[in-house]
C-alpha positions in Angstrom: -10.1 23.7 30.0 -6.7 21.7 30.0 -3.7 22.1 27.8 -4.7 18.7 26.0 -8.5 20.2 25.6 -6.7 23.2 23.7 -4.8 20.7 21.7 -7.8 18.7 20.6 -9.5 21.3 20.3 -7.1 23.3 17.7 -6.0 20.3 15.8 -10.3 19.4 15.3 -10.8 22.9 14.1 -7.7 22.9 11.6 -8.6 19.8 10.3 -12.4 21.1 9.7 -10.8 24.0 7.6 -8.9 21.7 5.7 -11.8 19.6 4.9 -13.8 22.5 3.8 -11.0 23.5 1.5 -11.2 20.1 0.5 -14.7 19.9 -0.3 -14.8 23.3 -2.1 -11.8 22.2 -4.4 -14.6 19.0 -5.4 -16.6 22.1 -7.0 -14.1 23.2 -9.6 -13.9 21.7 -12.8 -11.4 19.9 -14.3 -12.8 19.1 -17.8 -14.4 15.9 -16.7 -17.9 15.3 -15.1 -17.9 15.2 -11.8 -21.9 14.9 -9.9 -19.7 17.5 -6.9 -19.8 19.8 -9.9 -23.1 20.7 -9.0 -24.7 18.4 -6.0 -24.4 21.7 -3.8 -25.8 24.0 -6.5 -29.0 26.0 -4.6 -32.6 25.1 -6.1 -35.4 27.1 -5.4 -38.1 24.6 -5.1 -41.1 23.4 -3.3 -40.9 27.4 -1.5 -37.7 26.6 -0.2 -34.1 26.6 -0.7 -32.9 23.1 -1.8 -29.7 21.6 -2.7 -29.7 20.0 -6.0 -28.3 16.2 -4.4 -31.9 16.1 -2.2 -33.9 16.8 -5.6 -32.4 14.8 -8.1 -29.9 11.9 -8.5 -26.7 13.2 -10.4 -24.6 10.4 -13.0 -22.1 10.7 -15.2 -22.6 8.3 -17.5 -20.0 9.3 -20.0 -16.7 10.8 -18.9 -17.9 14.8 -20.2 -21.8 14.7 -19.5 -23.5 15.0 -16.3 -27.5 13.5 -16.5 -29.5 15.2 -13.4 -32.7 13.2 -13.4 -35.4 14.8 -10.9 -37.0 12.7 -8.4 -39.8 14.8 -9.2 -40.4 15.6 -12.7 -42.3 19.2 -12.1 -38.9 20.4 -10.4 -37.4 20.1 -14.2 -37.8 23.9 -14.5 -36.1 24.9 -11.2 -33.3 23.3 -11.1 -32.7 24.2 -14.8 -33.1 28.0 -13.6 -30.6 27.4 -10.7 -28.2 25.7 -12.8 -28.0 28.3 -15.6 -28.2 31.0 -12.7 -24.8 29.1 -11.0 -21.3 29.9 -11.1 -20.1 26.5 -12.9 -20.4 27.7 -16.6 -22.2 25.2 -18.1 -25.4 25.2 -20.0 -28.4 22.8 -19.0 -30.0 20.8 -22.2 -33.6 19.8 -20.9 -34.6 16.7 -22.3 -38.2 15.9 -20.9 -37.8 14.9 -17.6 -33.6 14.8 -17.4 -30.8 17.8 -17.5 -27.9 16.7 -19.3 -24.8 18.8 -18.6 -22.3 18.6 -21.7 -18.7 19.3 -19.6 -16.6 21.4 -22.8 -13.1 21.3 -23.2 -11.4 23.8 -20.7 -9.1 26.2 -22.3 -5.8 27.2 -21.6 -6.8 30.4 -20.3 -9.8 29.0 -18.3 -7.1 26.4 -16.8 -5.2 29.4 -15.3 -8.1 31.5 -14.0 -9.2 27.9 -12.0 -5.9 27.2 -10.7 -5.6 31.5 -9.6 -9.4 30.3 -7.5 -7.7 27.3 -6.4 -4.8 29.2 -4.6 -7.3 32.0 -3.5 -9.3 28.9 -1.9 -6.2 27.4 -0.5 -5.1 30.8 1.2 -8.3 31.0 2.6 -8.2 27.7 3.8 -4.8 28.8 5.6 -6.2 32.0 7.3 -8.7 30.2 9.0 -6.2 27.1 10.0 -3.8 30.7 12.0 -6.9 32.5 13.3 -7.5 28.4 14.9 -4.0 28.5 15.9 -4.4 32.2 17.5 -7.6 31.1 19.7 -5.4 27.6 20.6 -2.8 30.2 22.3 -5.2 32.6 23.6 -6.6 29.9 25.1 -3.3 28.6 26.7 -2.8 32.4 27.8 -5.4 32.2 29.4 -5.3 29.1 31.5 -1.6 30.4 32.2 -2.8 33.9 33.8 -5.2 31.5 36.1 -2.3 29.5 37.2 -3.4 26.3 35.5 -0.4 26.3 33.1 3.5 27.0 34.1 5.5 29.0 31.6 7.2 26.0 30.5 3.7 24.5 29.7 2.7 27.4 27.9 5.7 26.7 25.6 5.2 23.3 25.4 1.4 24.0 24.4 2.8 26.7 22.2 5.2 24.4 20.3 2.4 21.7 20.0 0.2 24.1 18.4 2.6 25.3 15.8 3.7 21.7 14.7 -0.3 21.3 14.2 -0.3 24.1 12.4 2.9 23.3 9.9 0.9 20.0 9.5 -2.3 21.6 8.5 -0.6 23.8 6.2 1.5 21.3 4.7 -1.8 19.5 3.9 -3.2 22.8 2.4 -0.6 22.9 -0.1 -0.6 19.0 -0.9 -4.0 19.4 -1.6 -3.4 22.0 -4.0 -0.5 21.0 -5.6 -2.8 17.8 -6.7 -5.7 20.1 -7.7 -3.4 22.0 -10.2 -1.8 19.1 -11.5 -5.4 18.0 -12.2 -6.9 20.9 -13.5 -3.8 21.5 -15.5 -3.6 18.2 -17.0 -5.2 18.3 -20.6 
């Protein structure tokens, strides 16, 4: 492995824990219907484990109501289960062979608590972007105790890292900042 392999490497796998932070902020609600509301929501169907997107199509045809329609109308029950049984707080209407999702108002309290997960994500999201940055340098010990890398490599591979990591972080927080603004916003 070379010093530029460790580079890619790091700055792939920081941007991978950004995007998951990313894609997990999609999941909270913000008072209006969104179908990554509940798309990844778990359905126990056909024996299996299912996500709700590969069993229904998800629109929001008015700004607070989510319609799931089935592809398959005898999956109407399951997915109702798995909805009520999810985190997401909202309670499934069944209306013959749709869901409809009514998205309530958030309250001020509620807006708090989703912003408190928001930051608990985003902290996360930054623990895994340093244990990246630790493996980068471990890395770049490495290749230094096998005479690969010169000292002044090391710290250039060092400093390289870090500014990925600043980056990575800097996005973290831009993320949120936008997230709580929106979440916030009544």
């Amino acid at each position: 492995m070379t010093a530029e392999e460790i580079l890619f490497e790091a700055e792939m796998s920081m941007e991978k824990s950004v995007d998951h932070m990313v894609h997990e902020f999609s999941a909270v609600r913000t008072g209006r219907a969104s179908p990554n509301l509940v798309e990844n929501v778990d359905v126990e169907a056909y024996g299996s484990a299912m996500k709700l997107k590969q069993l229904a199509l998800i629109t929001t045809p008015e700004p607070r109501l989510l319609v799931v329609q089935p592809f398959d109308a005898a999956t109407v029950r399951d997915i109702e289960k798995a909805l009520k049984d999810s985190k997401i707080g909202i309670t499934p209407l069944v209306d013959g062979k749709i869901i409809r999702l009514p998205i309530p108002e958030l309250s001020e309290e509620r807006r708090k608590d989703l912003v408190k997960s928001l930051r608990q994500m985003a902290e996360e999201a930054r623990v895994r972007v340093r244990a990246n940055r630790r493996t980068a340098l471990d890395d770049a010990k490495k290749l230094k105790a096998s005479g690969e890398l010169t000292e002044d490599g090391l710290g250039d591979v060092e400093i390289d890292v870090q500014k990925l990591t600043d980056k990575s972080v800097k996005q973290i927080d831009d993320h949120l900042e936008r997230k709580e603004a929106e979440v916030m916003k009544i």
